[in-house]
Structures are given as C-alpha cells and as structure tokens.
C-alpha positions, 0 to 999 in steps of 0.5 A, a space after each residue: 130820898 132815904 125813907 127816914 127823910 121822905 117822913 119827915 119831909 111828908 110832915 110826919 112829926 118826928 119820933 121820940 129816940 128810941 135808942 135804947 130800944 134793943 128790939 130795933 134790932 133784927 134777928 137779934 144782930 146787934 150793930 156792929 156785929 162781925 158777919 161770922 156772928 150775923 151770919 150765926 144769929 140768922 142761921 138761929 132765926 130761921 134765915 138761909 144764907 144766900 152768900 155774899 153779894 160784894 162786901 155785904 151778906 144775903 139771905 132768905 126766910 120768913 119775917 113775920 110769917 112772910 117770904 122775903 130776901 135781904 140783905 146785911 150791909 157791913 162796914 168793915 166786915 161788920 153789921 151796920 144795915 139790915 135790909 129785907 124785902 117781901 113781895 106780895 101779890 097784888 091781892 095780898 099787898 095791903 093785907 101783907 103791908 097793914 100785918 107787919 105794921 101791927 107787928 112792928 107797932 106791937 113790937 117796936 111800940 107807937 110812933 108818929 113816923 106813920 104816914 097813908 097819903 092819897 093823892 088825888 083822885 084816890 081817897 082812903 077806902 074807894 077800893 082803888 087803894 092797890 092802883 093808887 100804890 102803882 101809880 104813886 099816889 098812895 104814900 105808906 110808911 112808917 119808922 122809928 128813929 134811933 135818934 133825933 134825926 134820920 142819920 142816926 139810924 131806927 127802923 123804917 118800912 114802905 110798900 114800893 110802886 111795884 108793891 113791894 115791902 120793904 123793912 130797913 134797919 139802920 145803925 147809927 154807922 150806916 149813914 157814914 157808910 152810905 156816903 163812902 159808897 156813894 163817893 166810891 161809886 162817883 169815883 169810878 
C-alpha cells in the first residue's frame, strides 16, 4: 500500500491541497523536468550522481544534515518522483525520524496527514519505541498531499521496520506512471 493511502487508510484526515505549494518540491526540481536539468539542480544542491539504475537516476548526499540514497523516477526522460532514504542507527532512529518531520513541518507547513500509532503492548513513552518500530507496532508517518487525493501527487515520510526513513515526493504524473510499470512488469 502507497504511504499516501496507508494515512488515510489510518483514519489521518486528509490534507488541505497543497498544490501551489512550490516548496513540495525537492532539491528545487520541478515536475516534469528533463533528467540533464534534474541531474544539474542536484548537483547544485550538494547531491552526487550515482548513475543511472534502468530509466531512472540515483543519487547521494546529505538531506537535512543527514546521509541518505535516492532515487529520481522519470516518465519519459522526465522527473516525476523523487524518492530518498536515510538509515539511522538503531539509537538515533527516532531522534533522525522526529528532526526531519520539524523540518518538513517548518518547511512544508501543518498537516493533518500526521500519524504515531502504538499497538499493543506499546504505548507512547515506555522507552520501547525502537522494538515497537521493528516489530510493526508503531506506525510513524506523515505527508502533504498536492491534491484532494493521494493520486495527485505531495510529499510523504515513514520510518520502515527495519528503521529506515523514507522521504518520497510525488508528481501529479507519478500514479500514471506507477501503473504502467506495474502492468509492464506482469507482462514479462
């Protein structure tokens, strides 16, 4: 499930479009732009160009002081998901998790697409917080969505089981594309 839906899907209310939201961009790359111009923007911002991976472009370098991969997804030779990653140590896992979601909320502004669940027999502050991630009970995650539905795109983070943080920004193009890979992938 896309983390978009898993939000909603949580009972997160949803987001307010943010369409117009020029900061629901990452590393100044606008959707749409040809992978010379993506490749330039992340140069510009401090990224290394790790080469490409299929149709689609990787990179490292620092994202809010943090080493993290990723990834630009094209459609055509152009941008239409950003994708990064960060691995934390296990210490530093929900310290990495809480300093990027200030960021992001500073950055990006509020969003009601904010979700911490426990699960039993976690609960919020027991100290357990790292062994509630690992064994799926604890649910961290937030977005912004570019329209009034996860479709069109926004910006979404979640720390993984394996206590990784992932930052995904979507164009309004990406769903569209999603598809047609999924449907070239049954083909073969």
């Amino acid at each position: 499930m896309r983390l978009a839906h898993l939000l909603v899907a949580l009972g997160v209310s949803r987001a307010p479009a943010a369409h117009d939201n020029p900061a629901l961009r990452f590393a100044d790359i606008l959707w749409g732009d040809p992978v010379a111009v993506a490749k330039e923007k992340l140069q510009a911002n401090g990224y290394a160009i790790d080469g490409m991976q299929g149709s689609d472009l990787t990179f490292h370098g620092r994202f809010h002081g943090y080493d993290g991969r990723g990834m630009l997804y094209l459609a055509e030779g152009r941008v239409v998901r950003a994708f990064l990653s960060i691995e934390p140590t296990p210490a530093q896992a929900l310290v990495t998790y809480d300093r990027i979601r200030k960021d992001l909320l500073r950055q990006l502004g509020p969003t009601p697409l904010n979700a911490e669940r426990y699960t039993a027999p976690y609960v919020k502050g027991d100290g357990r917080e790292v062994d509630a991630l690992r064994e799926g009970k604890l649910q961290l995650a937030l977005g912004w969505m570019a329209g009034k539905n996860p479709d069109e795109g926004g910006c979404f983070v979640e720390m993984g089981k394996d206590l990784t943080l992932f930052i995904v920004y979507e164009g309004p193009k990406w769903h569209a594309e999603r598809l047609r890979r999924k449907q070239a992938k049954e083909r073969i």
